[in-house]
C-alpha positions as MATLAB code, in Angstrom:
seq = 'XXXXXXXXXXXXXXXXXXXXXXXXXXXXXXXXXXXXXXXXXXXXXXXXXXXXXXXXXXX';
ca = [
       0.000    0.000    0.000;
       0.801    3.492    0.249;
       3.036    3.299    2.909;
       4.551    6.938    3.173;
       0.617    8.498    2.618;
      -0.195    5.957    5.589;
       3.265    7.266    8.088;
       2.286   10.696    7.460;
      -1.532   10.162    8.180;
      -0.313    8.477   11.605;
       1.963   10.728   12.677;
      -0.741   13.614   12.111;
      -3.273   11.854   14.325;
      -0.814   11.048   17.009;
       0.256   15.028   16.762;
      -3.464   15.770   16.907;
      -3.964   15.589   20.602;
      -0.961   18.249   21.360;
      -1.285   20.456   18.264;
      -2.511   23.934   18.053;
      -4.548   24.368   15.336;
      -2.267   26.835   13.514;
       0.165   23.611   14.014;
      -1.888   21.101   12.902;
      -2.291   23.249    9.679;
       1.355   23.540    9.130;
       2.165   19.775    9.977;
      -0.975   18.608    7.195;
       0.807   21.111    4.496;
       3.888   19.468    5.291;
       2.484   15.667    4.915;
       1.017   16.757    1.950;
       4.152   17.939   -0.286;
       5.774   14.538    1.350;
       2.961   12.592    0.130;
       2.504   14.202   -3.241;
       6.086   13.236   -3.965;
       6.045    9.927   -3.845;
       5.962    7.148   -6.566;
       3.134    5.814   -4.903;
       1.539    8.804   -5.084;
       2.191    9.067   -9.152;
       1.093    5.418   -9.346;
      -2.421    6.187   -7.703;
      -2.855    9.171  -10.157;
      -2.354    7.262  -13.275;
      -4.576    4.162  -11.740;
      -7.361    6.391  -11.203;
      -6.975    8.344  -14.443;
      -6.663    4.385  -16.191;
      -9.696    3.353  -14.341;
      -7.583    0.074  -12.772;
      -6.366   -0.638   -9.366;
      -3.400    0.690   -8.055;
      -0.078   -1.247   -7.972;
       1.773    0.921   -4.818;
       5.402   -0.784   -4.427;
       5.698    1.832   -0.836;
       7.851    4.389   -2.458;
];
């Protein structure tokens, strides 16, 4: 699966509890430009655009 999308997501919930808002904003930006890098990321794009399931290899 998607494994870095899946870290992130984690570490934002465990944050969640201790996080301002204005910090929880700035650590979901962040997760976001990690997560949009990704191959995975790429791969889910195309899959959805190709109307097939994903093939995520956790990069």
């Amino acid at each position: 699966g998607p494994t870095v999308a899946l870290k992130q997501s984690k570490r934002l919930v465990e944050q969640g509890t201790t996080s301002s808002l204005d910090e929880a904003i700035e650590n979901e930006a962040a997760a976001q430009i990690v997560s949009a890098s990704t191959d995975d990321h790429g791969e889910g794009v195309r899959a959805f655009v190709e109307r097939r399931d994903p093939e995520f290899d956790g990069t």
